[in-house]
C-alpha positions in Angstrom: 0.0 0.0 0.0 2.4 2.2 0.6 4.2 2.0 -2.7 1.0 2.5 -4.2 0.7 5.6 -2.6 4.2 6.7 -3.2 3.3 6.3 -6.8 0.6 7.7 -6.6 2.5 10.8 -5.2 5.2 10.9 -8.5 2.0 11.1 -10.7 0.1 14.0 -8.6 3.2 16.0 -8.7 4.1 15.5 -12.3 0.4 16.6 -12.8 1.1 19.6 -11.0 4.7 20.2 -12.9 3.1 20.3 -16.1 -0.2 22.1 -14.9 0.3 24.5 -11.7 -2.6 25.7 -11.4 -4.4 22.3 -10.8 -6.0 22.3 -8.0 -7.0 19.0 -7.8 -3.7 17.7 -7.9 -1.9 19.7 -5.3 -5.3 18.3 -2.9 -4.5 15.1 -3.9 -1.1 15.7 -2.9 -1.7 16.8 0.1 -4.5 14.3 0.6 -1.9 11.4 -0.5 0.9 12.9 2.5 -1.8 12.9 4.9 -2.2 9.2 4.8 1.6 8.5 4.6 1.6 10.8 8.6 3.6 13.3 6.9 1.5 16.1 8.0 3.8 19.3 7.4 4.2 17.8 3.8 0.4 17.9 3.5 0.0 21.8 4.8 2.1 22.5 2.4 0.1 21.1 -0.8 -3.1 21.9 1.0 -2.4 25.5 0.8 -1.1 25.5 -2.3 -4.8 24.1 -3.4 -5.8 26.8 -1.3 -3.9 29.5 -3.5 -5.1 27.7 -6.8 -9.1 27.7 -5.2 -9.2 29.9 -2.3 -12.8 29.1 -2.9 -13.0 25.7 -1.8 -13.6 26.0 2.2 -12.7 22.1 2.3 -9.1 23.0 2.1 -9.1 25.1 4.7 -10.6 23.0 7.3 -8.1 20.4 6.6 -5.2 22.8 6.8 -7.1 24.0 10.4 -7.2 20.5 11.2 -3.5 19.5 10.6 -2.5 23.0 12.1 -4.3 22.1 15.4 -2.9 18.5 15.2 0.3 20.1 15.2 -0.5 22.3 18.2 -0.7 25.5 16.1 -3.6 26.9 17.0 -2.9 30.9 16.3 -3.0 29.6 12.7 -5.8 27.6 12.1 -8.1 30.9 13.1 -8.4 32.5 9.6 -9.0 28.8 8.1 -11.8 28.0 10.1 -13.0 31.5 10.1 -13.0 31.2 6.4 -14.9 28.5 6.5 -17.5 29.9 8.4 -17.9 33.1 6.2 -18.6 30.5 3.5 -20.0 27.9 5.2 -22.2 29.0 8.2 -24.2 26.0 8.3 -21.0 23.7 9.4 -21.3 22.9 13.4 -17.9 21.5 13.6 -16.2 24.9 12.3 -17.7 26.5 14.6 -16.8 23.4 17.5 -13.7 23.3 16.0 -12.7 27.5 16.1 -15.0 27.9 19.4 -12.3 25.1 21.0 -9.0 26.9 19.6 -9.6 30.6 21.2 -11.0 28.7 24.3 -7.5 27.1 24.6 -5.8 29.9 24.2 -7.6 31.7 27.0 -9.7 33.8 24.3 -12.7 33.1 26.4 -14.6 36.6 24.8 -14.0 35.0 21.1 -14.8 31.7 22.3 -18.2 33.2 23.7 -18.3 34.8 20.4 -18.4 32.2 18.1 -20.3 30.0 20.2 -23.4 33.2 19.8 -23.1 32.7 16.2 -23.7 29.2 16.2 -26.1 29.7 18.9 -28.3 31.6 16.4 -27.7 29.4 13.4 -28.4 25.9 15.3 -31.2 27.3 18.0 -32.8 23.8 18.4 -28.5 22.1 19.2 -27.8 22.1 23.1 -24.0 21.8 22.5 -23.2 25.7 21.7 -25.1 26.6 24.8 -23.1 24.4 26.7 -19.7 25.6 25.2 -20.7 29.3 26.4 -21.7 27.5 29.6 -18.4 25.6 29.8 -16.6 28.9 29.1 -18.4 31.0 31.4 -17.1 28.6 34.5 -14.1 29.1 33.9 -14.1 32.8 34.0 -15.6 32.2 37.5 -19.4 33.7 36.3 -20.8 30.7 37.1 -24.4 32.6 37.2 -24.0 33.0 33.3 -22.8 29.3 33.4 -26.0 28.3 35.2 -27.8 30.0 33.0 -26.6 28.6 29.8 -26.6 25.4 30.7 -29.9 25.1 31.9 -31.0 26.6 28.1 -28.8 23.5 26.9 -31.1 21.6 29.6 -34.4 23.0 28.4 -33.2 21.5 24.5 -31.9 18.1 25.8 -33.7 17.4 29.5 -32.5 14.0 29.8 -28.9 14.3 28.8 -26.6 12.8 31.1 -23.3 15.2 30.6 -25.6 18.3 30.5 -26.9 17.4 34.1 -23.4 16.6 35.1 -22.0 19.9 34.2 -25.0 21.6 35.5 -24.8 20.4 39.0 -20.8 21.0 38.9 -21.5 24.5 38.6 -23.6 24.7 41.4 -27.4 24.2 39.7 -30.1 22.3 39.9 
């Protein structure tokens, strides 16, 4: 397998030699390094689809994906953001981006971006409890409370809500 995917490789860039601005090679590319667990190899071809396509938002979650595998979270902000702009009915984007300022102490932007998907998914527990999982945090666990119990009101018999509910104090 993996000399079929080495091959595989020699003919995607040779595709790309004689055609730079093939998109779908340089994915493939980056696509084909990904399986082989050469992940900085793969950034490197995904962006370069990105630069041939910005348009295709696929790309860039990838790219976010591999970025935040690789513990560089900074960069993998404009990515999913992009994403989002193009793609605001894609719950993990906004999971995914929600999770990356909330680890890098961003709480506000976390908050942020778990409003957005708030209003676009209003019938989804999980946003509310991402702003309720933030708030605790920033010791308000009043707005915690709060959010939670919406999550509650959405999904009453869900185990982890309940959890996290009575581990900020509620009922």
């Amino acid at each position: 397998m993996q000399q079929t995917k080495n091959k595989a490789l020699g003919h995607f860039k040779s595709a790309l030699q004689i055609y730079p601005p093939f998109y779908n090679a340089a994915f493939d590319i980056g696509r084909t390094y990904s399986t082989l667990n050469m992940p900085d190899s793969a950034i490197v071809y995904f962006q370069r689809a990105i630069a041939i396509n910005p348009k295709n938002s696929d790309a860039h979650v990838i790219v976010a994906r591999l970025l935040g595998e690789r513990n560089r979270l900074t960069e993998t902000i404009p990515y999913y953001e992009y994403r989002l702009k193009n793609v605001p009915t894609d719950y993990p984007a906004y999971e995914a981006l929600s999770f990356v300022h909330y680890s890098l102490k961003d709480y506000k932007k976390s908050l942020a971006v778990n409003a957005l998907a708030v209003k676009q998914f209003p019938s989804m527990p999980d946003p509310l409890v991402n702003i309720g999982k933030t708030y605790a945090p920033m010791n308000k666990l009043d707005s915690a409370r709060h959010y939670i119990q919406r999550a509650l009101a959405i999904s009453p018999n869900n185990p982890k809500i309940i959890e996290f509910l009575q581990q900020v104090g509620g009922k």
